[in-house]
ZAMAR-185392 format. One record per residue (C-alpha): residue in one letter; x, y, z. Coordinates in Angstrom, 3 decimals. Last residue first. Layout:
N
type  xx  yy  zz
a  X  Y  Z;
...
***
This chain:
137
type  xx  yy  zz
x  -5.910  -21.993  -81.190;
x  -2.403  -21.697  -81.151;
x  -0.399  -24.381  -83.058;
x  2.723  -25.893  -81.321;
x  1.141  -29.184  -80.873;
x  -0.136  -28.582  -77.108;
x  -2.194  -25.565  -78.968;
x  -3.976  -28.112  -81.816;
x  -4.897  -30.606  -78.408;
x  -5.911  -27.462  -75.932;
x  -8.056  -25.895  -78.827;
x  -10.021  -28.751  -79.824;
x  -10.901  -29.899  -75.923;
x  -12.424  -26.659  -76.134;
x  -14.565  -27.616  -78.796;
x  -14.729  -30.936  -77.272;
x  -16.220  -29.549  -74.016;
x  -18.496  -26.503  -75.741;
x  -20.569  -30.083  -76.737;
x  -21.143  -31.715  -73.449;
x  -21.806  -28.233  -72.155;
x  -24.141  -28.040  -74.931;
x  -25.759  -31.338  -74.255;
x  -26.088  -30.343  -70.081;
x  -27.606  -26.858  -71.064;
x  -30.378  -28.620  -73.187;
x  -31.296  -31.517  -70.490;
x  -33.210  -33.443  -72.054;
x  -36.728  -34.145  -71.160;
x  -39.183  -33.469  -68.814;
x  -39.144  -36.826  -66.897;
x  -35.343  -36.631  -66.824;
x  -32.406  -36.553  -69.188;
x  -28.971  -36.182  -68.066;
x  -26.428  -35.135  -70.634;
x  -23.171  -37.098  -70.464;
x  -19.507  -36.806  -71.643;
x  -17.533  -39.858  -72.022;
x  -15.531  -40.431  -69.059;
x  -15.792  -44.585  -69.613;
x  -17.513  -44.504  -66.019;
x  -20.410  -42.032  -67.425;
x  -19.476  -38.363  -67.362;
x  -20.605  -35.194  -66.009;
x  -19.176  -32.265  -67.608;
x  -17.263  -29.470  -67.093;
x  -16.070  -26.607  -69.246;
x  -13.271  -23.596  -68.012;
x  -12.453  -20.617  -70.357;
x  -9.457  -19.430  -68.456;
x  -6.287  -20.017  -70.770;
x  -8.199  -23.467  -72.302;
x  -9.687  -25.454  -69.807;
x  -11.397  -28.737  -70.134;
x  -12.896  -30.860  -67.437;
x  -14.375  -34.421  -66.767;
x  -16.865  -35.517  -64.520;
x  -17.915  -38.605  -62.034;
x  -20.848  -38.373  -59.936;
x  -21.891  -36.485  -57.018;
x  -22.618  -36.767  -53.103;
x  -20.364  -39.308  -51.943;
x  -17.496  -38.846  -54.407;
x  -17.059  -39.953  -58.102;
x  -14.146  -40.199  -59.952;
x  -12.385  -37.320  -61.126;
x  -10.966  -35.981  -65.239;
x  -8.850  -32.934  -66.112;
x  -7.872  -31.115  -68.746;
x  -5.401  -28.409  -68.874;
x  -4.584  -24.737  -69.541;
x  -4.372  -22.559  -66.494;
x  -5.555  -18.767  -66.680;
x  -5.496  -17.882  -63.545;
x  -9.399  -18.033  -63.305;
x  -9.148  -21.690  -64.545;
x  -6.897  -22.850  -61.947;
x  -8.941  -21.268  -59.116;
x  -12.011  -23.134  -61.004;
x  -10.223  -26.525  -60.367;
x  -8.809  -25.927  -57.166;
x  -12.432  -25.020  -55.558;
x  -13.335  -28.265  -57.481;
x  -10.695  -30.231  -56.310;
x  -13.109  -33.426  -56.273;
x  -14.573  -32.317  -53.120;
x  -11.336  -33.134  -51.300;
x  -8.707  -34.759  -53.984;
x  -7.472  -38.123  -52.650;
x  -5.482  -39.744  -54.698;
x  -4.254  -36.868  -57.138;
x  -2.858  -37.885  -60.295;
x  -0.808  -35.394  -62.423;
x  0.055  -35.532  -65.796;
x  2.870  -32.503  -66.844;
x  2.793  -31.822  -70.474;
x  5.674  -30.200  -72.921;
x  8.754  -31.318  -71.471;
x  7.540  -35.283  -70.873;
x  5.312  -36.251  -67.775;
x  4.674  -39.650  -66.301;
x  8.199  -39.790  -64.984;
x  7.669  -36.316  -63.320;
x  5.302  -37.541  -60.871;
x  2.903  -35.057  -59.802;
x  1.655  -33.510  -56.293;
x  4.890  -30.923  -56.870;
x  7.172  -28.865  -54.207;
x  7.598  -31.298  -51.556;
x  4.326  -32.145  -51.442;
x  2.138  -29.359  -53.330;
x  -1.071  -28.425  -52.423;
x  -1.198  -25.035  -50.468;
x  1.301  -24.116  -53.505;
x  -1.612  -24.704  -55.916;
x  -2.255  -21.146  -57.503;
x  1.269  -20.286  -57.260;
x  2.172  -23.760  -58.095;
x  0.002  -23.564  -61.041;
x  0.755  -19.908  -62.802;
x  4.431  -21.020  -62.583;
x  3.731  -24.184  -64.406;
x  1.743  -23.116  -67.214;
x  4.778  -23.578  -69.632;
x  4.589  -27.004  -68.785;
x  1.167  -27.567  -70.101;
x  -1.765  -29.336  -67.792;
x  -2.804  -32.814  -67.647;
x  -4.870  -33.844  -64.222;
x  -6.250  -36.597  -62.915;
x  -8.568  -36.612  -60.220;
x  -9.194  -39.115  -57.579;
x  -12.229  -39.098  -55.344;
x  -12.747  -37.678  -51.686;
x  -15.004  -36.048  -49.667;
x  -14.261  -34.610  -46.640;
x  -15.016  -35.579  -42.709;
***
């Protein structure tokens, strides 16, 4: 038996080749996205039941060089998380149930690598948003 959450994805157009051949195991008829949530710039995709989150998916995205964000709801064994990707350079984070970004603290302390994750996230976040209005990063 898998695990399953949703995921919701937002990747360019112009990365579309570089997806399906990355993600033709995937695809349903040719796409796992409705077009009428998508204009000719972005493509938003929700997936209902994305095993493990996608996370094999996910980083095969990333080293192909797929821009696009991408936030999943919980599964059995972890929490919820959010991801950013600009042309390879892949950041996740945990988030809380609004998808802000979280750093877990424990009995030692915080956790430093978790806050700069949190942190390299909206910097890369940055890049995607000026790039998906014409500007490269």
């Amino acid at each position: 038996m898998s695990d399953t959450c949703w995921l919701e994805m937002t990747f360019r157009r112009r990365d579309l080749p570089k997806l399906n051949a990355t993600l033709e195991h995937r695809m349903c008829d040719g796409t796992f996205w409705n077009e009428e949530d998508s204009d000719e710039k972005e493509i938003i995709a929700s997936i209902y039941e994305a095993d493990y989150g996608w996370y094999d998916e996910i980083h095969a995205l990333a080293k192909a060089g797929v821009t696009f964000t991408a936030s999943s709801g919980p599964g059995s064994n972890y929490g919820p998380s959010i991801y950013a990707c600009y042309k390879g350079k892949l950041i996740e984070c945990n988030t809380d149930i609004n998808e802000t970004p979280v750093a877990q603290v424990t009995e030692k302390g915080l956790n430093e690598d978790a806050l700069n994750n949190c942190m390299e996230y909206f910097k890369v976040l940055r890049k995607i948003l000026t790039d998906s209005k014409g500007k490269e990063a």
